[in-house]
C-alpha positions in Angstrom: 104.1 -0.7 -26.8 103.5 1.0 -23.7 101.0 3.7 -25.4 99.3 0.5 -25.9 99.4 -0.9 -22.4 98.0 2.1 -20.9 95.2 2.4 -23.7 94.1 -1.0 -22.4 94.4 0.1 -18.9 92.3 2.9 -19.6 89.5 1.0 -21.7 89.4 -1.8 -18.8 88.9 1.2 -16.3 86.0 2.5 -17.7 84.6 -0.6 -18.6 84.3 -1.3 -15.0 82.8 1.5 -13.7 80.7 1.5 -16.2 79.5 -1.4 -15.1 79.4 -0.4 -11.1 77.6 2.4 -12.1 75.1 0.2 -13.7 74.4 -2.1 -10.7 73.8 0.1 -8.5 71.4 1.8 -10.3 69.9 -1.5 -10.7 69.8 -1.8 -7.0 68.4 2.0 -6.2 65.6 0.7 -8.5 64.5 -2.3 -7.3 64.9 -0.7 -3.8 62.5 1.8 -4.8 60.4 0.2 -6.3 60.0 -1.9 -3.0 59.8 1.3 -0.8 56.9 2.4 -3.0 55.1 -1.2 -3.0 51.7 -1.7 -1.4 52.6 -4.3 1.6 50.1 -6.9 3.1 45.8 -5.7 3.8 44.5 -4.7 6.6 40.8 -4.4 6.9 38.2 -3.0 9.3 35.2 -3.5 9.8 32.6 -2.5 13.3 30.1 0.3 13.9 30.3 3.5 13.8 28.3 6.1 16.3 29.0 9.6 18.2 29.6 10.2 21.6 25.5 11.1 21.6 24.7 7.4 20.6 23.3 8.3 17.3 24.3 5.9 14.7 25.8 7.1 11.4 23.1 6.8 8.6 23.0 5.5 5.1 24.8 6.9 2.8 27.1 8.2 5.1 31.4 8.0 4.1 33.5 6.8 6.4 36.8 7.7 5.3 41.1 6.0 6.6 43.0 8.6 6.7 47.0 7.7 6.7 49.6 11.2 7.0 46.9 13.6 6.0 46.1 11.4 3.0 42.5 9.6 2.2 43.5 5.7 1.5 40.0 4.2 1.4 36.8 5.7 2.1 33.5 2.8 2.6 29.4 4.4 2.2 27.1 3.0 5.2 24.5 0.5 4.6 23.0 -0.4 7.2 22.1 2.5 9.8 25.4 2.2 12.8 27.6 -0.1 11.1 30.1 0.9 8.3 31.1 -2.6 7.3 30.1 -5.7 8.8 32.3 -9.6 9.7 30.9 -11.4 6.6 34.0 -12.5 4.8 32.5 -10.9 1.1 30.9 -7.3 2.6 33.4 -4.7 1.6 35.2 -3.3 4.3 37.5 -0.3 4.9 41.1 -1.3 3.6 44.7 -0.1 4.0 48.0 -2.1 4.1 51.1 -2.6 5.9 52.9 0.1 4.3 50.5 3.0 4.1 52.4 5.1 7.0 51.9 4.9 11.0 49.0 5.4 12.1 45.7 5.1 10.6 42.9 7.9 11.5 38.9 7.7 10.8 36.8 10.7 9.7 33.1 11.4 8.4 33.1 12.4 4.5 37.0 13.6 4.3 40.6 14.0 5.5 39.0 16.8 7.3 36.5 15.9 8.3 35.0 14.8 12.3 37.6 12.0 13.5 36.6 9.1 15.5 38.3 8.9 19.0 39.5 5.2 17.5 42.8 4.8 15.9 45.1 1.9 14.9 48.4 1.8 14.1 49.8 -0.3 11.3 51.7 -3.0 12.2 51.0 -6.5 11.3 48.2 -7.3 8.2 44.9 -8.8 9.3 40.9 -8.1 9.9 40.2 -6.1 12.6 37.1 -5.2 14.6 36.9 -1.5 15.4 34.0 0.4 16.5 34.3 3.9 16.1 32.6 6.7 18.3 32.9 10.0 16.6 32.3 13.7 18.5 29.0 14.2 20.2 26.6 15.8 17.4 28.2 14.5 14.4 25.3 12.2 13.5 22.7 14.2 15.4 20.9 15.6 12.2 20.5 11.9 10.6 18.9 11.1 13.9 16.6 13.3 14.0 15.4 12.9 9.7 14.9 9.3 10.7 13.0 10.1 13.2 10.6 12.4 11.1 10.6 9.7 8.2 8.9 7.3 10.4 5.7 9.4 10.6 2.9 10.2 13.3 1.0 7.6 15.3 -2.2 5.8 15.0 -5.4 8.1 14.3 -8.6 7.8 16.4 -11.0 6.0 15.1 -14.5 7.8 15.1 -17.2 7.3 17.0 -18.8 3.8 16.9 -22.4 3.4 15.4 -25.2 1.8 17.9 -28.0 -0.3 17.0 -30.7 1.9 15.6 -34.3 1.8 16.2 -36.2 3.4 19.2 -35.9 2.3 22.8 -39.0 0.7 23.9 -40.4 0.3 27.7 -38.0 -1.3 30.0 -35.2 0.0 28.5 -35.3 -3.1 25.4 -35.9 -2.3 21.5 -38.9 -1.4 20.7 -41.6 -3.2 18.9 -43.8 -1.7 16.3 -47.6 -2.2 16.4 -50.6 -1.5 14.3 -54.3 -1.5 15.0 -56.7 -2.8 12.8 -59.7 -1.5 12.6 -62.9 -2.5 14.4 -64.6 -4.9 12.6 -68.7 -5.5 12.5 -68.9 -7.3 15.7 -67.1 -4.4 17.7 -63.8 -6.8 18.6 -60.6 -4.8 17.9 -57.6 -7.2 16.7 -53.8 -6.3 17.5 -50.9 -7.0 15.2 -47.4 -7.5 15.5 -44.7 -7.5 13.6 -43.6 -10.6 15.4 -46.1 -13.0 15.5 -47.8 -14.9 12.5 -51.2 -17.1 12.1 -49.9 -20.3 12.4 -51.8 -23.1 10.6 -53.4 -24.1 13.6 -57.1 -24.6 12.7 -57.9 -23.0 16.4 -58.9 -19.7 16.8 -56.2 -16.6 18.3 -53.4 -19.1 18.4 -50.1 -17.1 17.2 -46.5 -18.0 17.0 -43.5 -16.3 16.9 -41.2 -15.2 14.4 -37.8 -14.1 16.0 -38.4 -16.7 18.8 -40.6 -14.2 21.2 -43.0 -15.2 23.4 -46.6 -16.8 22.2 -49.1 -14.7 22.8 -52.8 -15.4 22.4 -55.4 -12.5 20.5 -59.0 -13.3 20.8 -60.9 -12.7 17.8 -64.3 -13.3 16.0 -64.2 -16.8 13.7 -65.9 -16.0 10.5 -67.3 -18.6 8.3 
């Protein structure tokens, strides 16, 4: 009887701890799997220049560095600003329980960090410009700079009004001479002036609107 008593004793025992053992590795679990949980966002968004006041180009990385670690990285769009306020741009992302302190740097963990950090506290949106060292976007800058090309050409040199000068400084005229006819009276022509239908003899008008001027000349029958 008592071999018996103390084989039950013995089975309760490790029944027990068996079952100790088993909650509390329950409860390491969960725990760690808590610890290793991503917590609540945290966004930024702002613009991002060095301490020259050139802006970072397009289709430069802006990187979040958290304990040495790269935890989101955003690609500029829109020369100076690495993310923008709009509630759907995409923005550059951590979260509550990424470490202390988040860093900024161009392209990787090491590379130029903005004089701009933030430590992580309570989840949210934040505006952050960030300023990185003097230089840093320098070489963008300048390839912007080239892109936009040279200025205006000059023109050439304007073309005048052709044609001869004539006396007094005005545009010349051209004249003919007839020849002399039978009666010895010589009869000048010009280019402006027409017979008008005028049945009187040497009465001329204009063609441009010049002044009417009157040629004698024979009548014939």
């Amino acid at each position: 009887m008592a071999n018996a008593r103390n084989g039950s004793i013995r089975t309760g025992m490790q029944l027990g701890l068996i079952a100790v053992l088993t909650a509390t590795g329950g409860i390491l679990g969960v725990a760690g799997v808590v610890a290793g949980a991503p917590g609540e966002p945290i966004s930024f968004y702002g613009e991002a220049t060095d301490a020259d006041g050139d802006s970072a180009g397009v289709g430069t990385v802006i990187v979040a560095v958290v304990d040495g670690g790269v935890v989101d990285s955003i690609t500029v769009t829109e020369s100076g600003i690495y993310a923008n306020d709009s509630p759907t741009a995409e923005k550059l992302r951590t979260h509550t329980n990424a470490g202390g302190t988040v860093t900024f740097h161009v392209g990787s963990a090491d590379g130029p960090q903005a004089d701009e950090t933030h430590n992580i506290g309570e989840s949210g949106v934040f505006e952050l410009d960030l300023t990185f060292p003097a230089g840093t976007f320098a070489a963008e800058s300048d390839d912007s700079e080239s892109s936009d090309g040279g200025g205006d050409s000059p023109g050439g040199p304007g073309g005048g009004e052709g044609g001869a000068a004539g006396p007094g400084g005005g545009l010349g005229t051209p004249t003919t001479e007839a020849p002399q006819s039978d009666e010895g009276t010589q009869q000048r022509v010009t280019e402006d002036l027409v017979d008008s239908d005028s049945t009187e003899p040497g009465v001329q008008v204009p063609i441009n609107g010049g002044p009417v001027e009157e040629l004698s000349f024979d009548e014939r029958g």
